[in-house]
Backbone as CSV, one residue per row, in Angstrom:
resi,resn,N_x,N_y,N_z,CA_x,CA_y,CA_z,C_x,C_y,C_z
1,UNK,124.932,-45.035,116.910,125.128,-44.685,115.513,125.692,-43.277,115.421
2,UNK,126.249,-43.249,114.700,126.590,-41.572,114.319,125.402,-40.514,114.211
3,UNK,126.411,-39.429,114.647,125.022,-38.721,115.081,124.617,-38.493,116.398
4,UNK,124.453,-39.538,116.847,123.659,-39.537,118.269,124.695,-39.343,118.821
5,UNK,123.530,-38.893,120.622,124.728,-38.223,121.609,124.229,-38.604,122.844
6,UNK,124.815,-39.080,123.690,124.408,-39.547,124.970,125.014,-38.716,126.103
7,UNK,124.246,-38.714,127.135,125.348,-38.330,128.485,125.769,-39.606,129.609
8,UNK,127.253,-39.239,129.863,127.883,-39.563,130.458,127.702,-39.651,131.864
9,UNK,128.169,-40.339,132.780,128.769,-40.353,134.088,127.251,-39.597,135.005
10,UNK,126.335,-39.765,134.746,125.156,-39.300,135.086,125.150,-39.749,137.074
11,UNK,125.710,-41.203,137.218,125.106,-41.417,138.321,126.671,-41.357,139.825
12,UNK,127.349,-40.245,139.424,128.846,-40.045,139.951,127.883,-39.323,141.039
13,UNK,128.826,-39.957,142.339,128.495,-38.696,143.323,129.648,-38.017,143.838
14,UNK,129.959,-37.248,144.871,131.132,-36.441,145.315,131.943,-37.215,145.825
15,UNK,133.441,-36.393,145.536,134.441,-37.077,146.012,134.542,-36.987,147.614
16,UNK,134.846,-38.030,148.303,134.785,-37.247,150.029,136.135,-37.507,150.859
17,UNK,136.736,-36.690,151.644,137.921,-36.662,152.310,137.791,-36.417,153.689
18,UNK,138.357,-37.486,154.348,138.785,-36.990,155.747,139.982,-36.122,156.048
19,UNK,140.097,-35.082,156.992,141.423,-33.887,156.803,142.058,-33.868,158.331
20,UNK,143.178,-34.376,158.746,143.542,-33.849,160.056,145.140,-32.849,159.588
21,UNK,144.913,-32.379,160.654,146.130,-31.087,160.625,146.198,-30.953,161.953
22,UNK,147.760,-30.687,162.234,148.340,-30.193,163.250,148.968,-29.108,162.770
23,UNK,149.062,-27.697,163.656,149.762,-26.839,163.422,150.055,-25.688,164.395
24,UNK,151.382,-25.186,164.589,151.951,-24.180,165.414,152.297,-23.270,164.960
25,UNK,152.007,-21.955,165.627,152.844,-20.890,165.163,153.590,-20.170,166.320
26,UNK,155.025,-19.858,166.085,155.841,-19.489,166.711,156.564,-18.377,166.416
27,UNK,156.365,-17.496,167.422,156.597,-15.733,167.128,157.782,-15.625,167.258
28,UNK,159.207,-15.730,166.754,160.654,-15.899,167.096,161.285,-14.226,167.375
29,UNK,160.628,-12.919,166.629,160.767,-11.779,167.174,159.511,-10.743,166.767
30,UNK,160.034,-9.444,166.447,158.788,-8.332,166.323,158.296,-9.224,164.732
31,UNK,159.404,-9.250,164.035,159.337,-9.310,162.474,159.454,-10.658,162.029
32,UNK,159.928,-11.677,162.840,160.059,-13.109,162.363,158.626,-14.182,163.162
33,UNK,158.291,-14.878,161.935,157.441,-15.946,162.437,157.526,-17.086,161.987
34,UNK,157.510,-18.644,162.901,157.406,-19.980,162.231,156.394,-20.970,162.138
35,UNK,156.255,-21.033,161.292,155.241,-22.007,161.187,155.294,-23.304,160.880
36,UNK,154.802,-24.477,161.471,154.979,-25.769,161.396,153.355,-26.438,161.239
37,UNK,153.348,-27.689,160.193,152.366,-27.765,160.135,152.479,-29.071,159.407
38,UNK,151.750,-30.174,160.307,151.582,-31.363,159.491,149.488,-32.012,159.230
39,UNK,149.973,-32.659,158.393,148.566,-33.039,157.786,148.632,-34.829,157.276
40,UNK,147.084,-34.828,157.117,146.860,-36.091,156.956,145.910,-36.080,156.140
41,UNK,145.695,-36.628,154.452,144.174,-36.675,154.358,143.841,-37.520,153.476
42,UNK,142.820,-38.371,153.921,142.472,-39.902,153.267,141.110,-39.731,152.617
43,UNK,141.141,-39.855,151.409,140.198,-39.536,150.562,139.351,-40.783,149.414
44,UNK,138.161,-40.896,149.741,137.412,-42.151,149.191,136.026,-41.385,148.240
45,UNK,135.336,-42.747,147.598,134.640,-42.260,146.419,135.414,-41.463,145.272
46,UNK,136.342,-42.032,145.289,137.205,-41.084,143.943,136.599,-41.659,142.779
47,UNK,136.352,-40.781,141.508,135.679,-41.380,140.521,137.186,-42.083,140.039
48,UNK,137.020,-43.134,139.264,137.909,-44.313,138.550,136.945,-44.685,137.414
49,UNK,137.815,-45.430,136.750,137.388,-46.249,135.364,137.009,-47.044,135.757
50,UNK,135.984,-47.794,136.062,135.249,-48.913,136.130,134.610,-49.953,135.283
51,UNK,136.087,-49.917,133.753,135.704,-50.658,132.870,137.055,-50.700,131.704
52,UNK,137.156,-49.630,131.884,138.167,-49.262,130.544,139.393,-49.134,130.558
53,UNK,139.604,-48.359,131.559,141.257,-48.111,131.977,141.635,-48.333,133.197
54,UNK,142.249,-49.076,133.677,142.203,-49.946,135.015,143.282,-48.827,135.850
55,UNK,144.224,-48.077,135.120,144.662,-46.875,136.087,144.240,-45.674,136.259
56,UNK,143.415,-44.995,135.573,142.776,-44.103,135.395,142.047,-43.267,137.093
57,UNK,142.209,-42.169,137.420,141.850,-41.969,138.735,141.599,-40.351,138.637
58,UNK,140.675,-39.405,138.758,140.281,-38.867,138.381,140.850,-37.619,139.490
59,UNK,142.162,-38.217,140.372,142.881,-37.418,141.399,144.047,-36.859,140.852
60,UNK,144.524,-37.690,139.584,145.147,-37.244,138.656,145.160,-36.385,137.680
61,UNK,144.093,-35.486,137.439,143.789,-34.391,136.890,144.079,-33.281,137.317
62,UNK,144.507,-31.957,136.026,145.088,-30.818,136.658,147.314,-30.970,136.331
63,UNK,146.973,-32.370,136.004,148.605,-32.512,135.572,149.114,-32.367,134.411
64,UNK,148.541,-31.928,133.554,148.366,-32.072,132.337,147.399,-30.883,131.670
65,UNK,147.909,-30.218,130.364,147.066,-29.738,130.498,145.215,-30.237,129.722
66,UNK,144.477,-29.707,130.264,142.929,-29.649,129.551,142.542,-31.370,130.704
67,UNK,141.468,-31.662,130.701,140.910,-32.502,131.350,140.645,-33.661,130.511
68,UNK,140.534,-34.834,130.826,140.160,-36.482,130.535,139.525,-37.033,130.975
69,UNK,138.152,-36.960,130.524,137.348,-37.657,130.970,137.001,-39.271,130.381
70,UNK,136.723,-40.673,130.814,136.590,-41.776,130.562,134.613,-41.994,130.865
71,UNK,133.999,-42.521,130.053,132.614,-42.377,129.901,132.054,-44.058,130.732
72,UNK,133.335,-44.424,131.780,132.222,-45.426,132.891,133.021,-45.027,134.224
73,UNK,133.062,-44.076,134.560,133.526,-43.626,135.783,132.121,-44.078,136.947
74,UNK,133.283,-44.394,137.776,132.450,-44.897,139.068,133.190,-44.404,140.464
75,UNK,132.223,-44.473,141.860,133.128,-43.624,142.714,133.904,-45.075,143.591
76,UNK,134.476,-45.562,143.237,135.530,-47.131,144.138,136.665,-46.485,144.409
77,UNK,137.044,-45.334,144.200,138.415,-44.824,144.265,138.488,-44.616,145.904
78,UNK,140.110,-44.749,145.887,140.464,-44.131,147.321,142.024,-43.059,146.869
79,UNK,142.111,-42.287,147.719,143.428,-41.723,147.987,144.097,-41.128,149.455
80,UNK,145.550,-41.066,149.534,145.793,-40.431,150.611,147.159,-39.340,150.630
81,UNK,146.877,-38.374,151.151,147.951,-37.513,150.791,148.574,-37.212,152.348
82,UNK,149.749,-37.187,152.640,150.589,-36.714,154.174,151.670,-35.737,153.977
83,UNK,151.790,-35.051,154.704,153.294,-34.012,154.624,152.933,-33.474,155.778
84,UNK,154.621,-32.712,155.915,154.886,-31.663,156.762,155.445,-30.413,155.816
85,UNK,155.183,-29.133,156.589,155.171,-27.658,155.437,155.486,-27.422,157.070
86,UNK,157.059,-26.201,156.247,157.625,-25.658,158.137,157.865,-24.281,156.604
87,UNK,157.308,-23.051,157.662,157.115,-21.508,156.922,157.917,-20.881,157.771
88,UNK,159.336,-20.046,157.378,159.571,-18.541,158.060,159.483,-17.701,157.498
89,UNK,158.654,-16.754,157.798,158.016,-15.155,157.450,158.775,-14.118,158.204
90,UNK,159.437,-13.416,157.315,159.816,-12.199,157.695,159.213,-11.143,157.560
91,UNK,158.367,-10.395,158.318,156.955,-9.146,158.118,158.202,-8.325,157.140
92,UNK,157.601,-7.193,156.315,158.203,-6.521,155.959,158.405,-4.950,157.047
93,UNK,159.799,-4.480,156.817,160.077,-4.013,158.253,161.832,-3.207,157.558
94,UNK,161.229,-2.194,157.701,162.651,-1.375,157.090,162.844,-1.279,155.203
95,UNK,161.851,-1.923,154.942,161.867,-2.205,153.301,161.886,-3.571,152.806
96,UNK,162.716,-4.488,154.200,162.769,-5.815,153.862,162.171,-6.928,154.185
97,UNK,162.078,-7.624,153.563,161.259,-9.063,153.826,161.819,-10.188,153.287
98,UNK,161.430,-11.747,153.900,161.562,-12.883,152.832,160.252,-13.818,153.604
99,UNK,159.712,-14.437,152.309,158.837,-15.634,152.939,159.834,-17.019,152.012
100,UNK,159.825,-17.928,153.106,160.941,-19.476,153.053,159.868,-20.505,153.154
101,UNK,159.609,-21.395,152.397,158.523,-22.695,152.621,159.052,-23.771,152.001
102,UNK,158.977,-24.741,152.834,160.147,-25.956,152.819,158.499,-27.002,153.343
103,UNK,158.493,-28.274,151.858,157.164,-28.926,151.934,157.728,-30.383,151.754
104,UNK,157.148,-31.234,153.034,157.999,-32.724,152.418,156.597,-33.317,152.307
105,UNK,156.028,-34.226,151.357,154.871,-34.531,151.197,155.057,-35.707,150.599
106,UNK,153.760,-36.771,150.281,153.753,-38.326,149.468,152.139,-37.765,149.088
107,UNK,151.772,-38.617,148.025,150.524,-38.440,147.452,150.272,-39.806,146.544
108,UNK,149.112,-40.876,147.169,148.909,-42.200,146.404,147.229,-42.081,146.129
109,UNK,147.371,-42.927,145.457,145.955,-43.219,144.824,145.933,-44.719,144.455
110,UNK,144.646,-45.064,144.505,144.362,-46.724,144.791,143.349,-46.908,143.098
111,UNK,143.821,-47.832,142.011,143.544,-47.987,140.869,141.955,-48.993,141.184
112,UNK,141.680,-48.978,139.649,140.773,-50.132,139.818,140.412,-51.415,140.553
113,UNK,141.955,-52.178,140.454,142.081,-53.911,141.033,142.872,-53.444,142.530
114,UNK,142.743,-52.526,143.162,143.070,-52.148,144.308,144.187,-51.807,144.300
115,UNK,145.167,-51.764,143.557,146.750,-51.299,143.773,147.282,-49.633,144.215
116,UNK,147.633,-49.630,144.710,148.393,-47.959,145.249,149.563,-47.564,144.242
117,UNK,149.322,-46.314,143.612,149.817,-45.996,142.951,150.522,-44.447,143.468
118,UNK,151.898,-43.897,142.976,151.703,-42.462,143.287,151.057,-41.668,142.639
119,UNK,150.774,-40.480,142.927,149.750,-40.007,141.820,150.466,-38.996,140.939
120,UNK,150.173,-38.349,140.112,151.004,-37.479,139.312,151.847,-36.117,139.941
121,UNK,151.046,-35.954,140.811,151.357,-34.509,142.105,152.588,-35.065,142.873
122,UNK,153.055,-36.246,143.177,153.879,-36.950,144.241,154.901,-36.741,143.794
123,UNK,155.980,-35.430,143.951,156.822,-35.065,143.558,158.210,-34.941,144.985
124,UNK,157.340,-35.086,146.315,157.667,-35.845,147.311,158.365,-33.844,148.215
125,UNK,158.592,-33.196,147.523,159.129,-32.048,148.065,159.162,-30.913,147.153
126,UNK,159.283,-29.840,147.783,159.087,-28.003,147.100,159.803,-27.242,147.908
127,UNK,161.075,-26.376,147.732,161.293,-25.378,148.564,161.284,-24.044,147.890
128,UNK,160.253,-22.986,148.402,160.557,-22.030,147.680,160.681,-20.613,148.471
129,UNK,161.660,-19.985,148.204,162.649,-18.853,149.129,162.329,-17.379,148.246
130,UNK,161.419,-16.168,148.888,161.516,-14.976,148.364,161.547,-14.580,149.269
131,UNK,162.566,-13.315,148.827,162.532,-12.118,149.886,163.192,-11.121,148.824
132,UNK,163.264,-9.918,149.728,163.499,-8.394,148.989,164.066,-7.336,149.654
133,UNK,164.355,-6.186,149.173,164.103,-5.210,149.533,164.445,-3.913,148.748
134,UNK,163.662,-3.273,149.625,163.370,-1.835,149.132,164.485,-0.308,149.648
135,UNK,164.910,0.234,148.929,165.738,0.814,149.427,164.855,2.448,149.098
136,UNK,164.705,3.138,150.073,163.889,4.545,149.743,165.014,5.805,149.736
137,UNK,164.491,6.511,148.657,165.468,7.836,148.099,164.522,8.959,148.694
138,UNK,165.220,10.072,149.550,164.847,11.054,150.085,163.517,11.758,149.014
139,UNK,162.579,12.467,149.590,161.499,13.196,148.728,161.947,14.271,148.063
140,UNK,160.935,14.538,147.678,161.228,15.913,146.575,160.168,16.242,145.990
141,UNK,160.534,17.445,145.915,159.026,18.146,145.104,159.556,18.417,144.243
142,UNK,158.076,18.766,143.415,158.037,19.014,142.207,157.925,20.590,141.798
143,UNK,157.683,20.944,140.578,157.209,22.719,140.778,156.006,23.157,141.593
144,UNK,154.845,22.427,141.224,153.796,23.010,142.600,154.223,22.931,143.893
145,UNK,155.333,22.428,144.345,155.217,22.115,145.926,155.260,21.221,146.594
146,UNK,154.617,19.821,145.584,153.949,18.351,146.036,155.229,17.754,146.128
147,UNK,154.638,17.320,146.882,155.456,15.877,147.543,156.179,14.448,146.742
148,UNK,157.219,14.204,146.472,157.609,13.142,145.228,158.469,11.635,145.990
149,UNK,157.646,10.937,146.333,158.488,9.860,147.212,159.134,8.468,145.821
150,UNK,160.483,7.804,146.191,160.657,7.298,145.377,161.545,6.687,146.213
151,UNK,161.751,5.247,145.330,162.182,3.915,145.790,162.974,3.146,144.934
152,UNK,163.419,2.472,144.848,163.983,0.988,144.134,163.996,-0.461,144.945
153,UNK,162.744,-0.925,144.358,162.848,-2.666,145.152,163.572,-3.406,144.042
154,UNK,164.180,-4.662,144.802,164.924,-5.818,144.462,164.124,-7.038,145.081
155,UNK,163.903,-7.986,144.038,163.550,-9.141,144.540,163.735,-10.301,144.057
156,UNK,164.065,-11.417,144.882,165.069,-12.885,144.598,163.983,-13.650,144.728
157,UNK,163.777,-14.538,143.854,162.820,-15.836,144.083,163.182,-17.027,143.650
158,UNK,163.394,-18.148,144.684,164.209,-19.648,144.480,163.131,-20.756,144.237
159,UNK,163.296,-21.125,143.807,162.126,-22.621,143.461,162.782,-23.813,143.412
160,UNK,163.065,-25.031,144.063,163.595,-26.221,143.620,162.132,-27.544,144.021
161,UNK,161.605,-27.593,143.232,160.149,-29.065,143.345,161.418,-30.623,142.991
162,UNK,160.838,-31.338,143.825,160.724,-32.616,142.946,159.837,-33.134,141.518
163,UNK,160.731,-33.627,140.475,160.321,-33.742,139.251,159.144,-34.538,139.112
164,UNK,158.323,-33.820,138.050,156.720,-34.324,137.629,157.188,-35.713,137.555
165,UNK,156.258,-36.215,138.199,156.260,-37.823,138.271,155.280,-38.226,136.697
166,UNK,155.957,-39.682,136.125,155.511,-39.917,134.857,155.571,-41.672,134.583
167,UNK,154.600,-42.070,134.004,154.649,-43.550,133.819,155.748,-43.490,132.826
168,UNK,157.070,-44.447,132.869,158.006,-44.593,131.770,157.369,-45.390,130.511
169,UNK,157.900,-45.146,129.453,157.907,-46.019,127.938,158.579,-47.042,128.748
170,UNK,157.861,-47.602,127.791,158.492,-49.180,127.568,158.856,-49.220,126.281
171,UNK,160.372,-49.036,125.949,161.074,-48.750,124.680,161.027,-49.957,123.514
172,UNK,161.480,-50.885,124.399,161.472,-52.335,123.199,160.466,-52.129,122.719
173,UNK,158.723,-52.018,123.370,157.865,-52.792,123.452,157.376,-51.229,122.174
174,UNK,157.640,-50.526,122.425,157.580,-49.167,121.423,158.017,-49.316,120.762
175,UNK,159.145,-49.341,120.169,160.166,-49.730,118.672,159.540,-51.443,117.821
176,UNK,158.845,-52.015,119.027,158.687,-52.823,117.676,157.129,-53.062,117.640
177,UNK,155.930,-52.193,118.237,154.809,-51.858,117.924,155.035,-50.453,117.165
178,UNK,156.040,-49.541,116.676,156.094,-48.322,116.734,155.299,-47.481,116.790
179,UNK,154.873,-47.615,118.120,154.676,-46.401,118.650,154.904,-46.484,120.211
180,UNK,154.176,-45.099,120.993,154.252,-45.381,122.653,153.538,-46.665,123.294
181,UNK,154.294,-46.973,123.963,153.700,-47.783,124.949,154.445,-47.769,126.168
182,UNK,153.353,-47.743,127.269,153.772,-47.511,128.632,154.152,-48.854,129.409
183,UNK,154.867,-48.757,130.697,155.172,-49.536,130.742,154.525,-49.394,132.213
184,UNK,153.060,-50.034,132.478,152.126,-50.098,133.210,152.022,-51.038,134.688
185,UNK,153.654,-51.406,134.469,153.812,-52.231,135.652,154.930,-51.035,136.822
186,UNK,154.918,-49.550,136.206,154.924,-48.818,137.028,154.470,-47.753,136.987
187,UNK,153.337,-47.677,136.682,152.657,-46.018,136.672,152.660,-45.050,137.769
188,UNK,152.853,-44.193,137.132,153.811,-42.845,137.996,154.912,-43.198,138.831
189,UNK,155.735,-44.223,138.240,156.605,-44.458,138.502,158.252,-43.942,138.657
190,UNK,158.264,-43.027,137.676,159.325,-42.118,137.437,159.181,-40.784,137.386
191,UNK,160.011,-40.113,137.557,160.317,-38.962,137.967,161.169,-38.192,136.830
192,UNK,161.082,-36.948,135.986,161.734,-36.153,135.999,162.996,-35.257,136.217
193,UNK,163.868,-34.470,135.725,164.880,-34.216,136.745,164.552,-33.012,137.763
194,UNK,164.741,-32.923,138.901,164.260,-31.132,139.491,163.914,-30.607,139.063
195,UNK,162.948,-30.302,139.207,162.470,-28.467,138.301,163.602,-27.287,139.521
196,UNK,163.891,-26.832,139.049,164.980,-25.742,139.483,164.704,-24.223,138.921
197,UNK,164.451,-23.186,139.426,164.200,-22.085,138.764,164.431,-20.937,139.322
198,UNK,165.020,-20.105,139.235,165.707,-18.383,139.750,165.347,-17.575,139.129
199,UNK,164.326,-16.666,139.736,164.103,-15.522,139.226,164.197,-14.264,140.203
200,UNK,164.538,-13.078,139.035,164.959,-11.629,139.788,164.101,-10.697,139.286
201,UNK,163.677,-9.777,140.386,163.545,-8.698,139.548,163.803,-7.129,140.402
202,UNK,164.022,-6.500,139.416,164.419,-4.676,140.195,163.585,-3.773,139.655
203,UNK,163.020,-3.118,140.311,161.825,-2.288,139.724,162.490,-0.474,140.493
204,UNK,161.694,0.725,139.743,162.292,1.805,140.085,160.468,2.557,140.109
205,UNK,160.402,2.768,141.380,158.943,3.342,141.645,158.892,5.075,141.737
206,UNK,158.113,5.583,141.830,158.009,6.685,142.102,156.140,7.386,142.704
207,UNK,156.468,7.848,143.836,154.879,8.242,144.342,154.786,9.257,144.358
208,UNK,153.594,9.999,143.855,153.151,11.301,143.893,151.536,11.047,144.423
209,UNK,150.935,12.542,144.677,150.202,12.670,145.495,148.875,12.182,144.741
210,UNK,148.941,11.840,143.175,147.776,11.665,142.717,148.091,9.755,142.121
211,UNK,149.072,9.811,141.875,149.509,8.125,140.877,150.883,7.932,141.629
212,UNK,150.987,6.794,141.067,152.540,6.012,141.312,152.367,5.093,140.224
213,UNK,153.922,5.579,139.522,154.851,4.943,138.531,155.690,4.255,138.675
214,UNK,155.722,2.982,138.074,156.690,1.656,138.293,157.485,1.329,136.775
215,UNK,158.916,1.242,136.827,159.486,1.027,136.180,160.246,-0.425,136.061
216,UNK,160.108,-1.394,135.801,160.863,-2.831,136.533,161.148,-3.261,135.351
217,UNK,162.242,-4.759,135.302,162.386,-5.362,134.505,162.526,-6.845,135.274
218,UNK,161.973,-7.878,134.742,161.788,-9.187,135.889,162.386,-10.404,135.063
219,UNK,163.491,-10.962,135.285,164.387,-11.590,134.590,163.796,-13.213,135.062
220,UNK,162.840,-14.107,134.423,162.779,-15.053,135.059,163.419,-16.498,134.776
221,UNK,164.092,-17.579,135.644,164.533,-18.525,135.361,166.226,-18.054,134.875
222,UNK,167.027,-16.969,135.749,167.968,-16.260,135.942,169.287,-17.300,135.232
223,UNK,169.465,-18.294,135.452,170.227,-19.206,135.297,169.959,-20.450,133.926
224,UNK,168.891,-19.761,133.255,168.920,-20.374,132.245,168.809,-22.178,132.446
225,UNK,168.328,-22.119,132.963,168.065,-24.082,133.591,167.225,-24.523,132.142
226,UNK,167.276,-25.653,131.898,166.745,-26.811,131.046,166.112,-27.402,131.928
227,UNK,164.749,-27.252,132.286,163.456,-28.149,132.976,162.611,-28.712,131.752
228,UNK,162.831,-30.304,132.216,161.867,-30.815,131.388,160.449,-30.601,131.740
229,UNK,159.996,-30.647,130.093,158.281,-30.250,130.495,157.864,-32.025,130.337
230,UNK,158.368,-32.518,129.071,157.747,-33.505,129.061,158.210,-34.340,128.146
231,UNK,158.891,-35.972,127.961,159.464,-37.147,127.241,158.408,-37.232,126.417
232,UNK,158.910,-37.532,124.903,157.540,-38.583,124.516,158.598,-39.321,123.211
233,UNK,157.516,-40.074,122.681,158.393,-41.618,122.109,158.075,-40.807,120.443
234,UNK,159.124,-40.753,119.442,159.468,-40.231,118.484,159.301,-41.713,117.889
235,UNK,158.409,-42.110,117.053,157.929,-43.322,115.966,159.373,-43.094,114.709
236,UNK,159.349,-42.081,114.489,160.560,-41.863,113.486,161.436,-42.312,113.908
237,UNK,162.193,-41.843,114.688,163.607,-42.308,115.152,163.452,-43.194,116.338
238,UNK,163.005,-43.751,116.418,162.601,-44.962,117.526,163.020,-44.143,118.966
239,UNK,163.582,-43.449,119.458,164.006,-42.795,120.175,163.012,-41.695,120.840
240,UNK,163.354,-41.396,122.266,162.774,-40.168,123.568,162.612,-39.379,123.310
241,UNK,162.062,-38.111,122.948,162.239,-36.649,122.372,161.941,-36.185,123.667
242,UNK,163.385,-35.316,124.046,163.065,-34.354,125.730,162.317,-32.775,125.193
243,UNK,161.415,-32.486,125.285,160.568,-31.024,125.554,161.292,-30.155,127.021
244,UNK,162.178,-29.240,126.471,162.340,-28.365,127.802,160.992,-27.305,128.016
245,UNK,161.254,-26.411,129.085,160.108,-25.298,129.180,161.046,-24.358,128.782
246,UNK,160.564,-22.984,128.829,161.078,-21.792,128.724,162.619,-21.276,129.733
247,UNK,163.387,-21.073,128.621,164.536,-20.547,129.562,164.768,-19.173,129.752
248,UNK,166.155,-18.479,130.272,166.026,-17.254,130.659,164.929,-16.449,129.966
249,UNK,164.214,-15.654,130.677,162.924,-14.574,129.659,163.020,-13.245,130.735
250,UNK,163.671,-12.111,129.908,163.493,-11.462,130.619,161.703,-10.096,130.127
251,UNK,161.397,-9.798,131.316,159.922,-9.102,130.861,160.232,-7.716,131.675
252,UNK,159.894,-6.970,131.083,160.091,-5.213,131.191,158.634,-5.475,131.924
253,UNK,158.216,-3.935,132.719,157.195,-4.049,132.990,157.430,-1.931,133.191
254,UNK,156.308,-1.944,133.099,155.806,0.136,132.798,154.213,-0.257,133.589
255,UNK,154.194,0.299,134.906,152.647,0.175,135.438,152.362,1.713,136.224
256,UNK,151.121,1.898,135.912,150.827,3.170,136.551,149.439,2.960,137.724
257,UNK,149.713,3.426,138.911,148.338,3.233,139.595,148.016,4.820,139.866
258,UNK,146.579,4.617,140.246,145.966,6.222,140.307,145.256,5.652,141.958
């Protein structure tokens, strides 16, 4: 009855995973290192809907924002996630550096009536490329005497993911119920276009013997890209409405440390 309030999901226990990993590291000079690294990990007791929503998998959370909870969760779930992640690290060394991480990965999850699904994370790959450097301007003092060290860093940061994976509309079946409806004979079935993203930034430092002053400006998503955030089904115009994210933004930054 209204009013009343019950608790939920009282008799859930932990999710549990088996984890194997292989991994090398390879010293290529003073300043360069590689890293290679593959994994395996098969994961059971996943809480699932055990009544209500027959895709529902509680490995799928975190994709979206705020959490969803379903009030007959049970632990029948399984999942399994595999990739390889190969890292080159450049120590920083003269002012300069870059860290490079290149990730090929799959990520499934097993529904109610046993079916394997991908899961929302299964974006299948990520490469993301920073490096920098710092160029240092001779010292100088000030009127007491002290010591005035100063710099200008530059720094490049590349991002290309495979696109958020998403159950498609089912358009007919939307236009003449009007409204969404999924089309559940492929959940997380589709994909997104690339997320693609370039960002810069140049900062102008300065050290003294008591603080250091930072002057930067950090230009992010350099190239102005259109990344979808997210499709959804427009009842008005029977039609897709695309949601981009944020394009070029550039952010000043003024920081002082003591």
């Amino acid at each position: 009855s209204l009013g009343r309030s019950r608790k939920i999901n009282q008799d859930l226990g932990f999710t549990k995973s088996h984890h194997f990993v292989l991994a090398n590291d390879f010293k290529l000079g003073k300043n360069l290192r590689l890293k290679i690294e593959t994994y395996y990990q098969h994961l059971f007791d996943v809480p699932i809907d055990g009544r209500n929503d027959t895709f529902y998998s509680l490995l799928n959370q975190g994709a979206d924002f705020g959490v969803a909870f379903t009030d007959s969760l049970v632990n029948n779930g399984n999942g399994r996630n595999y990739g390889l992640e190969i890292t080159l690290e450049h120590f920083m060394s003269k002012g300069f550096y870059f860290l490079n991480t290149i990730s090929l990965y799959r990520s499934f999850y097993t529904d109610l009536i046993g079916n394997e699904h991908p899961t929302a994370f299964d974006s299948r790959y990520a490469v993301n490329l920073l490096g920098g450097k710092e160029y240092y301007f001779a010292e100088k003092a000030d009127k007491k005497g002290n010591s005035k060290k100063s710099s200008l860093t530059t720094d490049v940061k590349f991002m290309i993911n495979g696109g958020r994976r998403h159950t498609p509309l089912d358009l007919d079946a939307s236009r003449e119920q009007n409204k969404a409806v999924l089309d559940n004979t492929q959940v997380f079935g589709s994909q997104y276009d690339d997320y693609i993203r370039a960002d810069f930034r140049v900062a102008y430092k300065v050290q003294s013997a008591k603080f250091t002053q930072e002057w930067g400006v950090d230009i992010q998503n350099i190239t102005n890209r259109k990344n979808i955030f997210q499709q959804t089904y427009n009842a008005t115009t029977n039609e897709i409405r695309t949601t981009y994210q944020t394009g070029i933004l550039p952010v000043g930054l003024y920081r002082i440390t003591f």
